[in-house]
C-alpha positions in Angstrom: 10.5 27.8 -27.3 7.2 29.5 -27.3 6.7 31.9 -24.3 3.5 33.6 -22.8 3.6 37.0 -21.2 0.1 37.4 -19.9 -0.2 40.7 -18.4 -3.5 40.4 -15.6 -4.3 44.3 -16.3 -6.2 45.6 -19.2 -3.4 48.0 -20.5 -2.1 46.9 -24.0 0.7 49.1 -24.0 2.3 47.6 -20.4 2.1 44.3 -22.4 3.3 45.8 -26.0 6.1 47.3 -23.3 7.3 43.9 -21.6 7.3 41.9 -24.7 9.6 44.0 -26.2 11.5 43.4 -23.2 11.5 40.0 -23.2 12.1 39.4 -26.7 15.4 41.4 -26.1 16.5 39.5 -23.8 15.5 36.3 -25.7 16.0 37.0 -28.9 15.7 33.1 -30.1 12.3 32.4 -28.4 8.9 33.0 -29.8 7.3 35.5 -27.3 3.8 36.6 -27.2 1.6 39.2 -25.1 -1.6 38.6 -23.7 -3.6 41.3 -21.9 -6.5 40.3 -20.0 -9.2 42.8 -21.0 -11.6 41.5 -18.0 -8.9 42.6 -15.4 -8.5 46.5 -13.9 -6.6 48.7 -15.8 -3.9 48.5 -13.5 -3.4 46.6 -10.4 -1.9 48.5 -7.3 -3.2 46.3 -3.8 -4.8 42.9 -3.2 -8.3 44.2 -4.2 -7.4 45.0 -7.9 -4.9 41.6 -8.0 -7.7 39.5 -6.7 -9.9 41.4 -9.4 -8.1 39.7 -12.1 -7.5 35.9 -11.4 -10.3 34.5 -12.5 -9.3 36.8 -16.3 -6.1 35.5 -16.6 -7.3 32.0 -15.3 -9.8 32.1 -19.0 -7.2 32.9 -20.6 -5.0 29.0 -20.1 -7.2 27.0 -22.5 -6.4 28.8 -25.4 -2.5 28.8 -24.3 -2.4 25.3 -23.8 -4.0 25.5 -27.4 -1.6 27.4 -28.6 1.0 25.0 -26.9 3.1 27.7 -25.2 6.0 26.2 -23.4 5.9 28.7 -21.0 4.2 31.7 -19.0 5.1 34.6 -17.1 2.7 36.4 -14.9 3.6 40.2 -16.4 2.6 41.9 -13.1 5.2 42.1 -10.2 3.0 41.5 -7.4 2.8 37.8 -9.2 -1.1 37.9 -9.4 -2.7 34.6 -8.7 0.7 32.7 -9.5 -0.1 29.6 -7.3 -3.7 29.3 -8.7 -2.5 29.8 -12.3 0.4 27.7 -11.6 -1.8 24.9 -10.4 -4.3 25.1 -13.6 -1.5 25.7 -16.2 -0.3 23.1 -18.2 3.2 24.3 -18.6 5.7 26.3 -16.1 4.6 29.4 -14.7 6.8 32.0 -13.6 6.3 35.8 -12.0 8.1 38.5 -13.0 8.5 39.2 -9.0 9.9 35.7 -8.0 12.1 35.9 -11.2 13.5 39.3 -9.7 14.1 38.0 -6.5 15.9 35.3 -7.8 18.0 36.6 -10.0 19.1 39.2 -7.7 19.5 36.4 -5.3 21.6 34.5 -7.5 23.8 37.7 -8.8 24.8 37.6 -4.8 23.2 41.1 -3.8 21.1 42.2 -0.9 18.4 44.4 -2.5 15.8 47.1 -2.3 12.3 47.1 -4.5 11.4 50.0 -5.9 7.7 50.1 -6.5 5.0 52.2 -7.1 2.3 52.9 -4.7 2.1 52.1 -1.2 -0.8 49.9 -0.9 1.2 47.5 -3.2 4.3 47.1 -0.6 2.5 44.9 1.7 1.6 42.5 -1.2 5.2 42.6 -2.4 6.5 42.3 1.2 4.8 39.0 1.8 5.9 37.7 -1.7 9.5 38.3 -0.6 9.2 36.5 2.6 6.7 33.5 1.1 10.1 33.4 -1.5 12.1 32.8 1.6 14.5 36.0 0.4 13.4 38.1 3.5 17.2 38.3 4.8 18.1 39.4 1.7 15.6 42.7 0.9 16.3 45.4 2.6 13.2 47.5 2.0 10.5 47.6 -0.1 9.7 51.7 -1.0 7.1 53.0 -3.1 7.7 55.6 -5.5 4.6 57.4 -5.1 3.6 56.9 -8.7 0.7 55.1 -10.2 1.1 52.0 -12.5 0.1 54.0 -15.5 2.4 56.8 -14.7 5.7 54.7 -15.1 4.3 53.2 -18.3 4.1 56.9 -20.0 7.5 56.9 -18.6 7.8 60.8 -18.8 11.2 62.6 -17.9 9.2 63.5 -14.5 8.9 59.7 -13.7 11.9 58.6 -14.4 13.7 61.2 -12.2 11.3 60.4 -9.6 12.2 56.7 -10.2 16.2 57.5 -10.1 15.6 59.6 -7.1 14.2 56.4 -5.3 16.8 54.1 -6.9 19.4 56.6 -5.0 17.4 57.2 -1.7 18.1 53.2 -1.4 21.5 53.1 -2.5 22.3 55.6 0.4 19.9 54.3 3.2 19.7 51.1 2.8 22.9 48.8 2.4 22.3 47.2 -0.8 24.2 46.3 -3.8 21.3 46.4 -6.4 17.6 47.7 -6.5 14.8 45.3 -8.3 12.3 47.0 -10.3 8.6 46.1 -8.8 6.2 47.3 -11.5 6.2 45.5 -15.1 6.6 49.1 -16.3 9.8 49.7 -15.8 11.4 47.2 -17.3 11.8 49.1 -20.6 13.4 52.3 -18.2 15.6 50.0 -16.9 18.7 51.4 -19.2 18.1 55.2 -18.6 17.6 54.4 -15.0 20.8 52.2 -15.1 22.7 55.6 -16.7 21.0 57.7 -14.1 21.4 56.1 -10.9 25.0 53.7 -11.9 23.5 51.0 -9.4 23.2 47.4 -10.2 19.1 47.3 -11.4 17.3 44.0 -11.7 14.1 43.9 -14.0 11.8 40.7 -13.8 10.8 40.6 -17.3 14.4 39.8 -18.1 14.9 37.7 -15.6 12.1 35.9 -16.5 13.0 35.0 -20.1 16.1 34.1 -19.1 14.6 31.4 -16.4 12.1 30.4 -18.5 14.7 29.0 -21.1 16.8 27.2 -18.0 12.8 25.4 -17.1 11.9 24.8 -20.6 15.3 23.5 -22.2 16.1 23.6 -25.6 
């Protein structure tokens, strides 16, 4: 199976990041990164998601050239999934909706930990449009920027377990779903830190994937 992550922001290392990610988690499958250089360098709000549609959208021709199987929208607000979706000529997956899902499907009410406010009512509205609103608790931002998490420092990741906690404690859940592409290589420390159930959507989304595509 060939697999496309395209990631809609311009930051090579958030894609170098979730391939790695996804390769782990599937280790037979061919997986390949994208960035789309034409998009913002990260995307936190509806202004910088709609700034990179029509970037990722140039990007199909030469992926149904390359006849991926497969792609995964590597942001977790799942930028312009239903117009990609409708142009691709393969599945197209989010890592968002493949959070959701698989958090849905492990039988947990959940929390998203995210990064900046401005992106919670984006990621709100993609939980309800999933029809998993009775399921999510709360989405909470962490207060960081995009490019923050990817560094990943030792300040980040307490700040991220400190969250992870903060929704353990307030808000009834049995797992927390990771809402920026970034975390998903932090997922283990934050697992060791915080001992909650953690859902990343780059795994999740490999794992789907291979369920759409087959053998």
């Amino acid at each position: 199976m060939r697999l496309l992550y395209i990631n809609p922001n311009s930051t090579v290392s958030m894609t170098e990041g979730v391939v790695a990610v996804a390769r782990a988690a599937l280790p037979e499958a061919e997986v390949t990164g994208w960035t789309n250089h034409d998009g913002p360098p990260a995307i936190q709000g509806p202004e910088d998601g709609a700034a990179a549609v029509a970037g990722v959208l140039a990007l199909l021709p030469a992926a149904r050239h390359e006849g991926v199987d497969c792609i995964v929208i590597a942001c977790f607000d799942d930028t312009g999934l239903a117009e990609i979706r409708g142009a691709a000529h393969c599945p197209v997956i989010g890592i968002g909706q493949a959070a959701f899902h698989m958090a849905v499907l492990l039988g947990h009410r959940f929390s998203v930990v995210t990064t900046l406010a401005v992106s919670v009512p984006v990621i709100a509205g993609n939980v309800a449009s999933y029809g998993f609103g009775g399921h999510c608790a709360k989405v909470r931002a962490s207060g960081l920027r995009v490019l923050e998490v990817d560094e990943g420092s030792p300040a980040t990741i307490a700040r991220l377990a400190e969250e992870i906690a903060l929704a353990e404690s307030q808000d009834g859940i049995g797992a927390a779903v990771l809402g920026c592409a970034g975390m998903a290589s932090l997922l283990p420390v934050l697992r060791d830190r915080t001992g909650l159930v953690l859902v990343d959507g780059v795994a999740a989304s490999a794992r789907f994937a291979r369920a759409l595509v087959g053998p």
